[in-house]
LOLO-912116 format. One record per residue (C-alpha): x, y, z. Coordinates in nm, 3 decimals. Layout:
BEGIN
R        x        y        z
R        X        Y        Z
...
This chain:
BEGIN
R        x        y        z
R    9.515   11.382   15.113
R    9.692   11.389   14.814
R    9.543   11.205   14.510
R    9.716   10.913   14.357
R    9.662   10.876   13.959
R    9.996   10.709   13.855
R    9.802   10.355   13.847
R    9.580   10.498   13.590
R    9.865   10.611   13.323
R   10.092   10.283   13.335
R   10.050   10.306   12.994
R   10.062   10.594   12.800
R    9.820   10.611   12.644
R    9.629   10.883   12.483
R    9.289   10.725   12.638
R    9.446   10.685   12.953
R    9.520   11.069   13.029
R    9.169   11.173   12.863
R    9.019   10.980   13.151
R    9.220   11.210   13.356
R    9.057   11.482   13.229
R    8.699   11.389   13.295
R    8.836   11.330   13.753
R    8.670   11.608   13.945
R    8.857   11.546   14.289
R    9.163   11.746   14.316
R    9.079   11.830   13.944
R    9.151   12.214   13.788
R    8.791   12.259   13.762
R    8.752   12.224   14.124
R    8.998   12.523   14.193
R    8.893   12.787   13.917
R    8.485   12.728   13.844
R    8.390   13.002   14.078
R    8.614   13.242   13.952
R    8.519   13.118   13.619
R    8.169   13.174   13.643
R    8.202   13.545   13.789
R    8.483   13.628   13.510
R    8.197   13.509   13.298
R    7.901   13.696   13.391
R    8.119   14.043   13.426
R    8.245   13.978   13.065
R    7.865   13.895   12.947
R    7.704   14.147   13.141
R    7.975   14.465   13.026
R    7.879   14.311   12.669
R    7.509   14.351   12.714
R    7.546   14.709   12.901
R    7.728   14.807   12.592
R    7.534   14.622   12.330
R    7.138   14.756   12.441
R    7.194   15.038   12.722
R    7.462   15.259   12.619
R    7.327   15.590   12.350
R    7.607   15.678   12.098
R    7.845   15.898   12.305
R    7.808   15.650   12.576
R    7.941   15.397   12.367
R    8.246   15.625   12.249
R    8.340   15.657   12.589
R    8.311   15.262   12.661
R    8.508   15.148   12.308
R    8.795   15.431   12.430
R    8.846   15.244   12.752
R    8.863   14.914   12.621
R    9.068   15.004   12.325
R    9.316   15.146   12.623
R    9.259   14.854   12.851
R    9.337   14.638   12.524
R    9.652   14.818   12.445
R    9.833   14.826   12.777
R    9.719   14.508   12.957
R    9.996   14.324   12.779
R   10.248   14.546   12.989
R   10.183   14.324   13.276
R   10.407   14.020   13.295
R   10.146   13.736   13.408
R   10.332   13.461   13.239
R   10.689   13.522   13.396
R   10.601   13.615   13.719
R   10.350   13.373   13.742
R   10.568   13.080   13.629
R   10.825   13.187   13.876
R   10.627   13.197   14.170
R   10.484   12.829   14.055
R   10.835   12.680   14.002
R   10.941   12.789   14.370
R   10.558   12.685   14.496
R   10.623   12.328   14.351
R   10.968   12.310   14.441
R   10.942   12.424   14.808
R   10.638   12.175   14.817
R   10.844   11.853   14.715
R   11.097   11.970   14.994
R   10.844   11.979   15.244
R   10.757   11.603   15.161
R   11.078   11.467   15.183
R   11.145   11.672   15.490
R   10.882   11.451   15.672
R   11.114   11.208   15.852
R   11.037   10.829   15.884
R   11.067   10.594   16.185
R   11.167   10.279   16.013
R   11.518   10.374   15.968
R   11.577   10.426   16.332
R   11.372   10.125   16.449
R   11.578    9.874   16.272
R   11.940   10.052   16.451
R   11.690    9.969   16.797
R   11.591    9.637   16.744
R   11.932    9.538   16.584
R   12.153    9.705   16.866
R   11.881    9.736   17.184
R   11.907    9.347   17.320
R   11.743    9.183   17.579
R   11.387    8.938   17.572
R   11.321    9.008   17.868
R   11.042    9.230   18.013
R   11.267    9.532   18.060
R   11.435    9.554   17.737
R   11.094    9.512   17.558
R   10.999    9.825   17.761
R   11.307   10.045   17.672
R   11.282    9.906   17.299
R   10.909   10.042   17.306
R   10.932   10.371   17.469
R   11.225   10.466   17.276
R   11.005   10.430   16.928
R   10.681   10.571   17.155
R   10.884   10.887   17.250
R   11.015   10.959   16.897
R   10.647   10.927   16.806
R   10.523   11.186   16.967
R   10.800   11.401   16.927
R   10.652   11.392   16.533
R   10.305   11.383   16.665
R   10.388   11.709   16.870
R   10.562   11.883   16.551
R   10.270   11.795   16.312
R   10.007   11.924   16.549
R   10.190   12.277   16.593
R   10.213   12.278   16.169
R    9.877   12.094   16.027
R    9.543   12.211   16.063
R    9.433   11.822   16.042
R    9.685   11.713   16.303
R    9.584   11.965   16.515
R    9.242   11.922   16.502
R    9.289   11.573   16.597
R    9.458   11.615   16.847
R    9.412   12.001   16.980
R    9.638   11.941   17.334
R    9.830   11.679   17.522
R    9.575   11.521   17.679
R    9.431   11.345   17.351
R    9.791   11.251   17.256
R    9.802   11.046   17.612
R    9.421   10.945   17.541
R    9.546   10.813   17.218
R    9.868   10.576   17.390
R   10.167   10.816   17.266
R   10.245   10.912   17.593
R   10.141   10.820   17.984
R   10.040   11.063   18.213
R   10.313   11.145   18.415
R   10.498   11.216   18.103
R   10.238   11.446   18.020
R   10.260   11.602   18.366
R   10.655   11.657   18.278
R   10.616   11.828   17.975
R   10.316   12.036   18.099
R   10.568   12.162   18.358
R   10.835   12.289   18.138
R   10.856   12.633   18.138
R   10.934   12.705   17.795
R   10.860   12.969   17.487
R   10.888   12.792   17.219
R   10.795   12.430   17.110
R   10.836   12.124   17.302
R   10.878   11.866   17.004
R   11.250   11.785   17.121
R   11.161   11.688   17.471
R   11.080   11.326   17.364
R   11.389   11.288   17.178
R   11.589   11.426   17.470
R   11.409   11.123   17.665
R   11.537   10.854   17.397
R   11.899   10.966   17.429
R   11.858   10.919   17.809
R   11.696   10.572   17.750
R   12.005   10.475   17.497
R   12.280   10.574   17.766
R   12.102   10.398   18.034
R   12.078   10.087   17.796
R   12.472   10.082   17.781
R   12.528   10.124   18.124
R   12.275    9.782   18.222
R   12.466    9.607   17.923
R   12.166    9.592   17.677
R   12.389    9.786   17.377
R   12.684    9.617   17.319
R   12.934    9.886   17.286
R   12.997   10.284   17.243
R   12.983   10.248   16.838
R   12.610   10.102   16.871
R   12.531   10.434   17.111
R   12.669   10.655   16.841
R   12.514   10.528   16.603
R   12.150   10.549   16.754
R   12.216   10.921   16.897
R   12.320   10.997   16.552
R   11.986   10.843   16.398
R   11.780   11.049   16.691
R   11.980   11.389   16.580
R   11.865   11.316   16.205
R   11.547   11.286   16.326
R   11.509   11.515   16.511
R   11.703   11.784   16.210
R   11.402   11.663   15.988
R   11.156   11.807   16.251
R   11.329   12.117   16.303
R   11.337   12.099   15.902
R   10.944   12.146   15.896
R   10.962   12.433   16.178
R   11.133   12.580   15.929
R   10.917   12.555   15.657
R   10.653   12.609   15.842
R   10.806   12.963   16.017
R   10.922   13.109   15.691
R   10.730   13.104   15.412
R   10.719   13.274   15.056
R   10.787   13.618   15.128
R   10.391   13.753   15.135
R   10.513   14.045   14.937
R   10.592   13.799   14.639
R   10.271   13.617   14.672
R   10.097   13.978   14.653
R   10.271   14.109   14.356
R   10.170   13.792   14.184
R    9.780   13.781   14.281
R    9.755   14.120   14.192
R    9.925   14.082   13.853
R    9.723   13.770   13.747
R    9.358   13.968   13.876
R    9.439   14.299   13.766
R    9.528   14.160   13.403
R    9.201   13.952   13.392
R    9.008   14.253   13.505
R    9.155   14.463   13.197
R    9.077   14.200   13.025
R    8.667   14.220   13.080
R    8.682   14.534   12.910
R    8.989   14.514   12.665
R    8.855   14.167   12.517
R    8.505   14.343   12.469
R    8.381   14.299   12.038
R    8.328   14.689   11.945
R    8.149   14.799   11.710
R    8.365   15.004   11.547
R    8.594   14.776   11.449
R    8.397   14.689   11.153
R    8.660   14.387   10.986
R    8.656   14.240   11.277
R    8.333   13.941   11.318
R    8.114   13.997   11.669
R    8.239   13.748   11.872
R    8.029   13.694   12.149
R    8.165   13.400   12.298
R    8.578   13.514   12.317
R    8.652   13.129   12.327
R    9.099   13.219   12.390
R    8.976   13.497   12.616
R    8.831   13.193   12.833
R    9.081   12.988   12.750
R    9.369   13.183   12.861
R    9.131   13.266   13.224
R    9.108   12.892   13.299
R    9.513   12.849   13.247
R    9.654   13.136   13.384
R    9.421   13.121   13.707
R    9.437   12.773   13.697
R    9.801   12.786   13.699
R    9.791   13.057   14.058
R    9.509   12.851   14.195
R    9.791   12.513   14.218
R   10.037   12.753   14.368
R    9.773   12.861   14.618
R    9.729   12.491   14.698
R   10.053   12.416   14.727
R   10.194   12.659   14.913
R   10.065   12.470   15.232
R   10.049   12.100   15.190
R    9.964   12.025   15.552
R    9.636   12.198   15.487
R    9.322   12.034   15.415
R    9.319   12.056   15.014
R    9.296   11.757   14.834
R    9.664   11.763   14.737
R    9.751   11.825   15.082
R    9.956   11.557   15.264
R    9.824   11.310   15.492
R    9.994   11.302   15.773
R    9.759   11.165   16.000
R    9.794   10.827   15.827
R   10.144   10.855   15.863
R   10.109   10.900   16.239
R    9.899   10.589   16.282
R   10.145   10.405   16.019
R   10.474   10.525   16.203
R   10.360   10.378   16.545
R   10.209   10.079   16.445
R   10.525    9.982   16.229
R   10.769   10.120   16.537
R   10.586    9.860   16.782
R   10.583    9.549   16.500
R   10.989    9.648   16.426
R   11.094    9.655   16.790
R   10.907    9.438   16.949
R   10.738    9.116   16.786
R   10.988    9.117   16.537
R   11.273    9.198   16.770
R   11.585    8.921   16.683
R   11.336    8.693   16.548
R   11.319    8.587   16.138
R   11.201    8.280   15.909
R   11.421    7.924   15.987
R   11.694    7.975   15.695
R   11.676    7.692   15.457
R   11.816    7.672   15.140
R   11.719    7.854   14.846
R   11.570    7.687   14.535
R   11.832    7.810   14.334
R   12.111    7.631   14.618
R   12.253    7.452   14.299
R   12.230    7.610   14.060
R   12.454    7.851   13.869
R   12.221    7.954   13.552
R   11.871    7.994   13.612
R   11.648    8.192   13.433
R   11.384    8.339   13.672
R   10.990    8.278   13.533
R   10.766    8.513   13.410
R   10.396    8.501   13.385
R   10.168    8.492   13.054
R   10.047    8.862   13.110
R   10.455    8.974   13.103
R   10.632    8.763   12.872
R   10.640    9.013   12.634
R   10.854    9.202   12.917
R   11.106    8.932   12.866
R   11.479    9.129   12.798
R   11.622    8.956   12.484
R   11.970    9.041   12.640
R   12.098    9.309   12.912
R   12.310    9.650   12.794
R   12.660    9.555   12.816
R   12.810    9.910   12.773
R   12.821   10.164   12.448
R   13.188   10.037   12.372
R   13.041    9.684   12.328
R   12.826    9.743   12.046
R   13.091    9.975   11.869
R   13.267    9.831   11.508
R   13.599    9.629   11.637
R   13.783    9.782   11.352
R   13.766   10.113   11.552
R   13.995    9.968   11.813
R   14.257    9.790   11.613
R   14.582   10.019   11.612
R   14.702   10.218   11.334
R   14.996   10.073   11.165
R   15.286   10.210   11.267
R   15.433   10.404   10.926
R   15.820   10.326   10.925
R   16.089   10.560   10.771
């Protein structure tokens, strides 16, 4: 799941992010220590080969290749196409996240516009918000490894209450080739015409307005297919791997201290050589991350506690807080005209001294008188 730290940096704070630096979960130094300790013991163990076991000619031959592996490595753009690929990794990321649809919206059009106390309308209030439930239980199990494990077929979904058997037996029996997320939604539109027709939604606006809400839905779903189908062309992903590795690998021998280079001090820790490792991987090991958030990285997104959240909060919407709210009394402020709400000792100092009234406000009032008007 992904890991919150915005409670940590309210403030900020210099302290505050150097705290971030010491977290380990989710952290850089989770995603590039391995490959930081092998780039380590290459570079260290090329420097000992040509430090102790290389003769004279040996170590001509060594100092030529690094000097060439020095010279050229440069040629390959790491930084641009590496900060390309990240921006459209990120980007396509955030998408994905608000491409997740949410129940609540359409639960509130059902409760306000589905009537009826009775037995019956509780029902068709319920197994509307059940079937649009498992139509995003059915679409996160076909896209997220979590999801999926979860719930690997249909018959944990019905173990689990999202739907009875006989609907299972239904959907088991369509003969289709592709995925069956929409056949719960199909079931909801079928459930909203047959409330008009008994009377339980009031009018034909009411129905259009809940179709529409089951069509956005269902877009959002069809929205992750997508994402999910087509992803960063691989050849992309590729070209930028192989650019970041193949530059680090030139690196082990074009960073090497030679001995001929006799102005230059023997480094034998190349501290920037290190430094620019742990960024530059650092930077493709986030885009490998992030290129699948319904994976099971830390920053990955967790949508099985959205699945238990969406039909728990479907069921309290539609049905024990269907047409019932708090007796309406009046406010404290019935009376009054000017109030000034409170504020506790901890924010006082949060207390606004006045609210923005506009830029043209605050501007000199001699800038707005007219210019007298010259007369021949």
């Amino acid at each position: 799941m992904t890991v919150t730290y915005t409670a940590q940096v309210a403030t900020s704070s210099s302290t505050c992010f150097l705290k971030l630096l010491l977290r380990w979960k989710a952290s850089i130094y989770k995603l590039v220590w391995k490959d930081f300790l092998v780039f380590c013991f290459s570079f260290f163990l090329l420097s000992f080969i040509y430090r102790f076991a290389l003769n004279a000619d040996q170590k001509h031959i060594f100092e030529q290749v690094a000097i060439y592996c020095d010279t050229f490595n440069n040629l390959i753009p790491v930084s641009f196409v590496l900060g390309f690929y990240v921006t459209l990794v990120v980007g396509r990321w955030w998408d994905q996240f608000n491409s997740i649809p949410w129940p609540d919206r359409l639960a509130l059009f059902v409760t306000a516009n589905l009537h009826g106390h009775d037995e019956r309308g509780r029902l068709m209030r319920r197994t509307l918000m059940r079937y649009v439930c498992l139509s995003y239980l059915i679409t996160m199990s076909s896209i997220s490894a979590p999801v999926k494990k979860r719930f690997p077929n249909f018959t944990k979904m019905t173990e689990a209450g999202f739907m009875l058997a006989n609907e299972q037996e239904i959907l088991e029996n369509i003969k289709a080739s592709f995925n069956k997320y929409f056949v719960p939604l199909a079931w909801t539109t079928s459930i909203i015409n047959r409330a008009r027709k008994e009377g339980r939604i009031k009018d034909d606006f009411a129905v259009k307005t809940l179709i529409d809400e089951v069509n956005s839905f269902r877009g959002m779903l069809g929205g992750l297919f997508n994402y999910d189908w087509i992803s960063i062309p691989l050849v992309y992903t590729q070209v930028v791997t192989l650019a970041v590795y193949m530059f680090f690998i030139s690196c082990l021998m074009g960073r090497q201290f030679l001995e001929q280079d006799g102005d230059t001090p023997d480094i034998y820790f190349p501290l920037f050589t290190f430094l620019q490792f742990f960024f530059y991987m650092g930077w493709l090991k986030v885009a490998e991350v992030l290129v699948n958030p319904f994976g099971d990285d830390d920053d990955d997104f967790d949508v099985n506690a959205l699945i238990d959240r969406n039909l728990s909060l479907s069921y309290l919407v539609v049905d024990e807080m269907h047409a019932e709210h708090p007796e309406l009394i009046k406010d404290q402020y019935w009376d009054e005209h000017d109030f000034e709400l409170p504020y506790t000792v901890a924010s006082e100092s949060y207390r606004p001294t006045n609210l923005y009234l506009g830029r043209t406000l605050y501007m000199e009032e001699s800038i707005w008188k007219p210019e007298p008007r010259q007369v021949p």
